[in-house]
C-alpha positions in Angstrom: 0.0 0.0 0.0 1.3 3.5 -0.9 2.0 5.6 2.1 -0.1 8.7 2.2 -0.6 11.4 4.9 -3.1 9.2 7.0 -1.1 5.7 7.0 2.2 6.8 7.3 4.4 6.1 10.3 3.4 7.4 13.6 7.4 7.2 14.8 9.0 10.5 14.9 12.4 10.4 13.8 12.5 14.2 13.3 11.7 16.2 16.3 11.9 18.6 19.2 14.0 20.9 16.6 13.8 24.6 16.8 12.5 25.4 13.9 10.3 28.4 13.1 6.3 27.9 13.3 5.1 27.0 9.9 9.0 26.0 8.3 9.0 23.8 5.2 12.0 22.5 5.5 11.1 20.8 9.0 7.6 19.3 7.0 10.1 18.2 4.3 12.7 16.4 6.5 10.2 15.1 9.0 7.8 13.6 5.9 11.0 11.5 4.4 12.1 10.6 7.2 8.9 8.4 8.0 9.2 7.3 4.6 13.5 5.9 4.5 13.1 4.4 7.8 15.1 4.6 11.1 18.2 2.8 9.6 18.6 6.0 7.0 21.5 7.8 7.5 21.4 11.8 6.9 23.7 14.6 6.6 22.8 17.8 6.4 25.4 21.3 5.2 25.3 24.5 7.0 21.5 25.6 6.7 18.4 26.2 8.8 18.1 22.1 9.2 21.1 22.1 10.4 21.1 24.2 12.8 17.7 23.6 14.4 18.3 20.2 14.3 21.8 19.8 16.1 21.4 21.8 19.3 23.9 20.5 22.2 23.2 18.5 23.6 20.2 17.5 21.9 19.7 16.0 18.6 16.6 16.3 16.7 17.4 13.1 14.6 16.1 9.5 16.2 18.9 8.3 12.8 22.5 8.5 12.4 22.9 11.9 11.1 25.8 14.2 10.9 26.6 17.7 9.7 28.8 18.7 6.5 31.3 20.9 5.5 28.5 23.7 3.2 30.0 22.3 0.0 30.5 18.7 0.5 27.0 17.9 1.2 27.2 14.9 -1.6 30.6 14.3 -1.3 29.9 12.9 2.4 26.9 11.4 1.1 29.2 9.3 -1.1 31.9 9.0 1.8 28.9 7.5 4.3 27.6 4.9 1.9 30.7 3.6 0.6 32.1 3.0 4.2 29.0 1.5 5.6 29.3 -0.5 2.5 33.2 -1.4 2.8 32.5 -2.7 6.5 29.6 -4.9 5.7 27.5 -2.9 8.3 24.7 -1.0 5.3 21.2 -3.1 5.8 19.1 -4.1 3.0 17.0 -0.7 3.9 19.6 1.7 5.1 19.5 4.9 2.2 22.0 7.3 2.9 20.1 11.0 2.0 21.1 14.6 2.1 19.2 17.5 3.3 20.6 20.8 1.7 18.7 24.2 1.1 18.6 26.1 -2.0 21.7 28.0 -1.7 23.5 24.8 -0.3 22.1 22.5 -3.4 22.3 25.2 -6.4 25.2 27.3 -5.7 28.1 25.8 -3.3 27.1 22.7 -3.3 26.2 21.5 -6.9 30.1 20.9 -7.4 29.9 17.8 -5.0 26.5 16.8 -6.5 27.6 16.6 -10.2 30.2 14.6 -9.1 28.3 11.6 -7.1 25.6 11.7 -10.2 28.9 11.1 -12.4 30.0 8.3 -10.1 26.2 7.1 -10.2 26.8 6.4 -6.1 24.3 5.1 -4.6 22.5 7.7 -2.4 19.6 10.5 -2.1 20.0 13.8 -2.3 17.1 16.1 -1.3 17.0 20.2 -1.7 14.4 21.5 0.5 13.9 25.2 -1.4 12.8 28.3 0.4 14.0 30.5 -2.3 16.9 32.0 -0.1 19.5 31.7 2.0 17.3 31.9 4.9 19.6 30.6 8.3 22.0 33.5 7.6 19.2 36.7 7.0 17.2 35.5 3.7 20.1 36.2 1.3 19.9 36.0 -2.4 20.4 32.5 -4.0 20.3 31.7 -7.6 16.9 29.9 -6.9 15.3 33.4 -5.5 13.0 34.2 -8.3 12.8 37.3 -9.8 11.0 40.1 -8.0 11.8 38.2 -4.5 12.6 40.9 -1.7 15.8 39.7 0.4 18.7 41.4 2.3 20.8 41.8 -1.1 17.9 42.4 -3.4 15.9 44.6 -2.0 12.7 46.1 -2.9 11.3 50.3 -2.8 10.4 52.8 -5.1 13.8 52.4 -7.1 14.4 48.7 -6.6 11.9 46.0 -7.1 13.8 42.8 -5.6 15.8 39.9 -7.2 16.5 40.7 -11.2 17.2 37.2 -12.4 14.9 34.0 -12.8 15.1 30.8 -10.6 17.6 28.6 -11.8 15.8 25.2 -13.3 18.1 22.9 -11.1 15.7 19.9 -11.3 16.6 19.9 -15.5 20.1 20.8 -14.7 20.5 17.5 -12.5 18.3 15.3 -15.4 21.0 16.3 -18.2 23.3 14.4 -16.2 21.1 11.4 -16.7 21.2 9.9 -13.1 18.8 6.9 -12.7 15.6 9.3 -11.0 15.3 13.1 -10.4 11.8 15.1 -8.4 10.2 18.3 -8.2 7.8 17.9 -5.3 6.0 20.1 -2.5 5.0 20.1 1.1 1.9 21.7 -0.3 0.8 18.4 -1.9 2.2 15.9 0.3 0.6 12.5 -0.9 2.7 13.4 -4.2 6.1 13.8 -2.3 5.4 11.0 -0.3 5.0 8.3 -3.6 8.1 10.0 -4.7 10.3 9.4 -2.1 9.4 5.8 -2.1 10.2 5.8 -5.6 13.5 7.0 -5.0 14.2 4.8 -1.7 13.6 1.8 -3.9 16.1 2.7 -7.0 19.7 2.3 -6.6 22.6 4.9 -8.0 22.1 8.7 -7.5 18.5 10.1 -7.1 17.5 13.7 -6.7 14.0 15.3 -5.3 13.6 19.0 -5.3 10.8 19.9 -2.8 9.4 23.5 -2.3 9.4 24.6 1.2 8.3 27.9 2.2 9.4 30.0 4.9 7.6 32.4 6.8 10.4 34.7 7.6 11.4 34.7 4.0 8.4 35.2 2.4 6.6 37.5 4.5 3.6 35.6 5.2 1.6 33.9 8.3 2.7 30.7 9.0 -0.3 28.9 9.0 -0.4 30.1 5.1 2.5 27.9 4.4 1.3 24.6 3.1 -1.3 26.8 1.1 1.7 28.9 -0.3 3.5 25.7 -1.3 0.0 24.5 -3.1 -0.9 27.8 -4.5 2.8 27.5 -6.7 1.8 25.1 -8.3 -1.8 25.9 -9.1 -0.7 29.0 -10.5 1.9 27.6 -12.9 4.7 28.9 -11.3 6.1 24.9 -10.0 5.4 22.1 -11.4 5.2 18.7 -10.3 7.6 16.2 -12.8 10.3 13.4 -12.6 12.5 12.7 -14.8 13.5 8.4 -15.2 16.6 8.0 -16.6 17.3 5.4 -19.4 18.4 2.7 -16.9 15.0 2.7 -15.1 12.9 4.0 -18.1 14.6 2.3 -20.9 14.0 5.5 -23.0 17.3 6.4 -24.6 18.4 9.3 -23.0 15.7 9.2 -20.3 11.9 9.6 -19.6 10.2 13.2 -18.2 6.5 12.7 -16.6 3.9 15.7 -16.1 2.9 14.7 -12.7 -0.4 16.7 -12.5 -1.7 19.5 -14.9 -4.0 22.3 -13.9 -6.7 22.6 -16.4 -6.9 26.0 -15.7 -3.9 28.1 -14.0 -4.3 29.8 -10.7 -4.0 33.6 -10.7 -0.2 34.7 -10.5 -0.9 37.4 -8.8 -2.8 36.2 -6.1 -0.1 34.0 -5.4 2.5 36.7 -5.6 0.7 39.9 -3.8 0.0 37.5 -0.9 3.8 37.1 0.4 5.8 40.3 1.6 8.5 39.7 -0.5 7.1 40.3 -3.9 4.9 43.5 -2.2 7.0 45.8 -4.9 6.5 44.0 -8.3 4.6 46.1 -10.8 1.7 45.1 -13.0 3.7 44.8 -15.7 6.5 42.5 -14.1 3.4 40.4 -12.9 2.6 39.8 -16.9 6.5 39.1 -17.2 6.2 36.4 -14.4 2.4 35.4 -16.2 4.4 35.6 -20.0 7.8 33.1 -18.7 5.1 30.6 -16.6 3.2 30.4 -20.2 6.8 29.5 -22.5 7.4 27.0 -19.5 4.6 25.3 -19.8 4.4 25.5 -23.8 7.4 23.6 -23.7 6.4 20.9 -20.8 3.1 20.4 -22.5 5.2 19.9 -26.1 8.0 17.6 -25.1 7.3 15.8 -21.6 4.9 12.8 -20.8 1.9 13.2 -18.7 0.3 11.0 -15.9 
């Protein structure tokens, strides 16, 4: 039977953390873990899991779990999994899985994470993304999308936030043609959940990218959370997708499924004008937001499978 949000686990294996009311990140890491199983082993970079979840002398993790150097989050992935395997002490279940933010996933640590999907070693890497480096003051990353208000793009009369688009690191990742790749969202969780026992049962390098809103970030209640992570995808602006590649498809070069299509889009702006941080954008950067969903989506809808 599939897990879903009423039959999964009751065992808490992520908890007592000190993370902010309403975090995504904490939904993200608390919802896999029910799903790999105490005998997963995590490591986690600098980031806000990190540091809510290691707190001397309390650990938030009932698994083995350790913190990395902000870079070498997949290098230590690789490191954890090939000793466990050397001693002869990995069980059948035991997945070794990373937990890295946006700015630890796209920009310092995509280095590391290239090179394990080029090994093909045999671990998960999850990027829970709130859009910003949000543990050190909501900082710019290259998956802030544009108009986003942070400390080093901010937003007034002669600034209107972050000037470049969200980098498409779930595609990135596919071109390297690892054996399974994720977009997901705490905001439909019965989705991420299927997903991540997709990925615990495939061996080699797999990849889920999981929106995770932040309330700090975003400037928004944080009982509004799960509805902001569902609201981004109603409106276009996410989508839900995985990409097989040919070693679990048997598609040359690899398979990409439409995981669920809106017959009619949310409004942008809605979505937008209800978080703090896009409080500056102009009607007519709404219709540029509105006009790059729409080429997005011409080209999903052309080229990739739907189910």
């Amino acid at each position: 039977m599939a897990m879903n949000a009423k039959n999964m686990p009751a065992d808490e294996l992520f908890f007592g953390h000190k993370a902010c009311a309403g975090c995504g990140g904490s939904l993200a890491v608390r919802a896999a873990l029910k799903v790999l199983g105490p005998n997963a082993v995590a490591a986690l970079p600098a980031g806000c899991m990190s540091a809510v979840g290691f707190n001397f002398p309390q650990l938030c993790f009932a698994n083995n779990a350790m913190i990395t150097p902000f870079a070498a989050t997949a290098a230590v992935l690789t490191g954890i999994e090939a000793g466990l395997r050397a001693q002869g002490k990995k069980p059948d279940d035991c997945t070794v899985v990373g937990f890295a933010g946006d700015g630890g996933t796209a920009d310092i640590g995509i280095q590391a994470l290239s090179g394990a999907i080029d090994r093909n070693d045999d671990v998960l890497y999850i990027c829970y993304d709130n859009e910003a480096y949000m543990n050190t003051g909501i900082q710019k990353s290259s998956l802030t999308p544009f108009g986003a208000k942070t400390t080093t793009t901010p937003a007034g009369k002669n600034s209107h936030g972050c000037l470049t688009q969200k980098k498409n690191v779930f595609e990135i990742i596919a071109a390297h043609g690892l054996p399974y790749a994720a977009t997901a969202s705490v905001g439909y969780m019965n989705d991420f959940l299927k997903k991540l026992e997709r990925a615990k049962d495939i061996h080699g390098t797999r990849f889920i990218h999981v929106i995770a809103p932040c309330p700090t970030g975003w400037g928004a209640p944080e009982s509004k959370m799960v509805d902001l992570a569902r609201d981004v995808v109603d409106c276009g602006l996410w989508y839900l997708a995985e990409y097989e590649g040919e070693q679990v498809s048997g598609v040359p070069g690899g398979k990409f499924t439409l995981n669920r299509k809106p017959r009619e889009f949310a409004s942008v702006r809605d979505y937008l004008k209800s978080q703090g941080r896009f409080r500056a954008l102009s009607d007519e950067e709404i219709f540029l937001v509105e006009h790059s969903r729409d080429a997005k989506w011409e080209m999903i809808e052309r080229d990739w499978a739907w189910r």
